[in-house]
N, C-alpha and C positions, 0 to 999 in steps of 0.2 A: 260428250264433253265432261259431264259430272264423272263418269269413270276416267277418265284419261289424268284427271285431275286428282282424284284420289290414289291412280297409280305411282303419280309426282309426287303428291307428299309421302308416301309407303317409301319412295326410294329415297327420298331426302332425308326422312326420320333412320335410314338404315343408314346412310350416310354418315350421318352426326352420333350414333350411337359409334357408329367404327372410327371414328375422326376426333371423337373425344367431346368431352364437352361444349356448348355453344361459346365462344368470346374467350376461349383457354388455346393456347398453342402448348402441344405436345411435344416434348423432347426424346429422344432416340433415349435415354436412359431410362423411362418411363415418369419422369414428373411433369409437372405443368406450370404456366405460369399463368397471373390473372391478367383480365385483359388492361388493369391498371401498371402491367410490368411487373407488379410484385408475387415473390414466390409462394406458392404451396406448399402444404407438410408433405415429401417423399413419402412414398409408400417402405416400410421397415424393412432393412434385408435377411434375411433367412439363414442364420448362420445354424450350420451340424453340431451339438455337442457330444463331444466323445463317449461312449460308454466308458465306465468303470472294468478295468481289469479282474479276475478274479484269482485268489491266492493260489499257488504255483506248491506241489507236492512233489518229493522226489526221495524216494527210497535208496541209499548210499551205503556201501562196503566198506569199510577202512578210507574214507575221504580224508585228505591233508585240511588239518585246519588247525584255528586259533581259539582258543578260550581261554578265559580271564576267569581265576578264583583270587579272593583275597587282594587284591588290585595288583597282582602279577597275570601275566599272561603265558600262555604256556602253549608248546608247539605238542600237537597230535594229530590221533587218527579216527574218524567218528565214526560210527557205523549204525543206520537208525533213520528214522525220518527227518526232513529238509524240508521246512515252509517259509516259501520266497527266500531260499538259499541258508535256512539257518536253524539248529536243532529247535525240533518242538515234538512232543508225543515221548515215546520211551524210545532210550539209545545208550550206545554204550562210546565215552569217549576214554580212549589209550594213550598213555604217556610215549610220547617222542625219544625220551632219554629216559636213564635208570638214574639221573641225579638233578637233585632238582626239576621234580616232577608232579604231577596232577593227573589222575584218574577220577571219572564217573560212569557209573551205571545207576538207570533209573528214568524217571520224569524229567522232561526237559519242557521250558516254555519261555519263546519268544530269545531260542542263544543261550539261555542259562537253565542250570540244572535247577530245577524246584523239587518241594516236596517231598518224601521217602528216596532212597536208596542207598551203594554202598560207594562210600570213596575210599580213595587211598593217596596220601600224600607226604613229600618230609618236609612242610609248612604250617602242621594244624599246631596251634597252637592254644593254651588252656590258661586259665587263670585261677590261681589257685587260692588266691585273697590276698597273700601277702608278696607271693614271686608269679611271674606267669614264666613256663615252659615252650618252649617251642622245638617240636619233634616229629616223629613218622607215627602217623594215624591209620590204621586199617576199620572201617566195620561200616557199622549200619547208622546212614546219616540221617535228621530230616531238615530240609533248607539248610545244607553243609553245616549241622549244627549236629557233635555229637549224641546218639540218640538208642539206647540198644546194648547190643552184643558188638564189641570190636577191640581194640589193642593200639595200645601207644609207648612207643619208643624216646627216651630223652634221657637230660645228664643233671645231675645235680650242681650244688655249687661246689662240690671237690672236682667237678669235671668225673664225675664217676657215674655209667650208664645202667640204667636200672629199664625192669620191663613191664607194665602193665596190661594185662588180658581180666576181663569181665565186663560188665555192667557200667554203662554210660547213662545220664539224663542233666540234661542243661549244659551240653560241652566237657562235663566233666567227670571224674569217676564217682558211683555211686552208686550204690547195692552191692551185690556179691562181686567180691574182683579177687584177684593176686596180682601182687607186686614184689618183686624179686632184683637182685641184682649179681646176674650169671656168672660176673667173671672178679667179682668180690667175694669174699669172707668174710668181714667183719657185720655183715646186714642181718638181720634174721627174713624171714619170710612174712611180709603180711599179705596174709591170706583169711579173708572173711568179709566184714560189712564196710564201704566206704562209704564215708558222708562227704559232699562238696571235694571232692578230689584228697581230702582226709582218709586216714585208716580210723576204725571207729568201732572196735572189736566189740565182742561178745567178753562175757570172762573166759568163754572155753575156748574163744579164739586169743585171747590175749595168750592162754596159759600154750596153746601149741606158738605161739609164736618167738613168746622163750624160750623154747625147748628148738625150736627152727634154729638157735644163733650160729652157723654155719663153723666160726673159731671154739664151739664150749658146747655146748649139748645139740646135738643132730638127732632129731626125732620124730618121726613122724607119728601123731596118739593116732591107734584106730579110732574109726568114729564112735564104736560102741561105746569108749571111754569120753569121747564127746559129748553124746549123748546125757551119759550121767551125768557130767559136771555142769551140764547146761541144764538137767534136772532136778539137781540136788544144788543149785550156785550156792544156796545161801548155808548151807553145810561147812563151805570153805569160805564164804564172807560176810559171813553175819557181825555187827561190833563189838556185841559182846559174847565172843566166842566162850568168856570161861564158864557165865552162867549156865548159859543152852549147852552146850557142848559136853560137860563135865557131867551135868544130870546122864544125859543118855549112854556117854560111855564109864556112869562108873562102875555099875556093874555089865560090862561089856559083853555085849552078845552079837555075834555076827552077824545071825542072820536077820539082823534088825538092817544091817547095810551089808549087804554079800560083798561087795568091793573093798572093805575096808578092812588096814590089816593092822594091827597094832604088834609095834615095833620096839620093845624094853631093851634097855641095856645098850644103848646107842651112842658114839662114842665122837662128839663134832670137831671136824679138825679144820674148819674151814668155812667162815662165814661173811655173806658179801651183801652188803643192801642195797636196791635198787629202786627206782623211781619207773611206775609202769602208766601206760595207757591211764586204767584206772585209781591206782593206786599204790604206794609201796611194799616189795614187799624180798622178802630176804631168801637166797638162795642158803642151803644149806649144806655141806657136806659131813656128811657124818656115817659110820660105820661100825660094823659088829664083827664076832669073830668069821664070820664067813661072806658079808655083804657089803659092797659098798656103796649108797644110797646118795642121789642127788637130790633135795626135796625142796621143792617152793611151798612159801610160808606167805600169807597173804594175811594172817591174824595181826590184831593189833600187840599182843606180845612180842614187843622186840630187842626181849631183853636178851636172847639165846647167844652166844660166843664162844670162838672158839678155845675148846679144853673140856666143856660141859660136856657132862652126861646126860640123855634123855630120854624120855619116851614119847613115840611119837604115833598117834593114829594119821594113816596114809591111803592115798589110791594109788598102787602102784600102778606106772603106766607103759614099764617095757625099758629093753634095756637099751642104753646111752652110754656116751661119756662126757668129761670136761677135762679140760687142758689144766692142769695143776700152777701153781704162780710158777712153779721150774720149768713150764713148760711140757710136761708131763701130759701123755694121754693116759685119764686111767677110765678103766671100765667102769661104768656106776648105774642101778639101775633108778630110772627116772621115779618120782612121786612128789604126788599133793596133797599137802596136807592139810587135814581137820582140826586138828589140833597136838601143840607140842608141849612137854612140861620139865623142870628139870627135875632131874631124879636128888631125893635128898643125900647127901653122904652122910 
């Protein structure tokens, strides 16, 4: 009897453990209610959270696409890595058209170009403090911001197109460059140091720069003649040239300056003053019986005119010419001079 009875409760305890709690009715969706009729907390349901994606890589040939420089946009061809459809890593994008157009090559991040490399565009545009230019930019950028070695094409305010090739830093030209203007005459060449998009010469670059003026003396100095005057500057611009100057050449000896040639009996038919970079200074033409000589005078004597006689210590620097007020080409050869005096009569 004692077993039969303990088998009863074993099956009724399994009963009520599969049946659900004592005085609780279970519902087909698994909650319960109390036996006062009022409901239980549901058990929470189990919802899946997605994983995370992970970024998508795609190596591309010439792909048709879009990119924005400058807040224009521009149709091309990319060629380069693609994360989640858009340039990043290094690539090279190609202009669509030859006008109105945008190139890069280099570091790209997140669609835009970053960091180093080279563009090429006819929208860079430069500020120059007082006018800003806008024209065709070739070189080495960083964050599309002139930086390096490159070249810029633009027009002035005569509408007249001029070329820049050298040295970039901050957008603008600066250090060694030339700028020229190809299909004029009337420009001379500057060629030397620019500051902030400035020409910003040397004296020895100022002194080839005159002699550049395309219309009046064509000349290019060798450098060895650069050299010197960029050695000897204060020879040809010290202020008081007559003190310093007149000790050393009065009794004049050459090979105290091998370059230097002293010129008597000089005869000036021709004298023009002009306003320079650094400061003024008088072209002179003057001649002997077998020479005819073009000389820049950067001394503070500027009393020389045309009719005088002179003498003149000079570096000559190769032969040239100038256009005469007639219009006239004559042969003349170039020099700079140390100092000039007039001859007594």
């Amino acid at each position: 009897m004692y077993c039969k009875t303990r088998k009863l409760l074993s099956v009724l305890c399994i009963a009520a453990l599969l049946g659900g709690c004592a005085g609780e009715d279970v519902y087909d969706d698994g909650s319960s209610a109390a036996p006062d009729g009022g409901s239980s907390v549901q058990p929470p349901v189990s919802e899946k959270t997605p994983e995370p994606e992970g970024d998508t890589y795609e190596d591309v040939v010439n792909k048709a696409m879009l990119v924005t420089y400058n807040g224009q946009e521009y149709n091309g061809y990319f060629t380069g890595t693609l994360k989640n459809g858009r340039p990043d890593g290094e690539g090279k994008f190609e202009p669509g058209s030859s006008v109105d157009y945008f190139a890069f090559k280099g570091e790209w991040v997140d669609g835009e170009p970053s960091g180093e490399g080279e563009m090429q565009t006819d929208h860079y545009t430069i500020d120059f403090g007082t006018v800003k230019r806008t024209g065709t930019f070739l070189g080495h950028v960083k964050d599309l911001v002139a930086e390096g070695e490159g070249s810029f094409d633009a027009y002035n305010d005569a509408d007249e197109r001029y070329h820049y090739t050298g040295n970039f830093a901050n957008g603008t030209f600066n250090g060694h460059g030339r700028r020229e203007f190809p299909e004029e005459t009337k420009y001379g060449i500057e060629e030397g140091n620019f500051t902030d998009g400035l020409f910003d010469p040397t004296f020895a670059e100022e002194v080839q720069y005159i002699f550049s003026f395309q219309d009046n003396m064509k000349l290019k100095i060798a450098q060895p003649f650069l050299d010197y005057i960029n050695d000897e500057e204060d020879l040809f611009t010290i202020p008081d040239k007559e003190v310093v100057v007149l000790e050393e050449f009065e009794s004049y000896d050459p090979s105290n300056h091998p370059g230097i040639t002293m010129l008597e009996g000089l005869y000036v038919t021709q004298v023009t003053e002009e306003n320079g970079y650094n400061s003024q200074y008088q072209s002179i033409i003057a001649k002997n019986d077998s020479h005819v000589f073009d000389i820049l005078w950067f001394g503070d004597n500027m009393s020389i005119t045309a009719g005088d006689t002179i003498t003149a210590y000079v570096l000559t620097l190769g032969d040239s010419y100038y256009m005469s007020r007639a219009q006239l080409r004559i042969d003349a050869a170039a020099a700079l001079a140390v100092w000039l005096e007039k001859t007594e009569e």
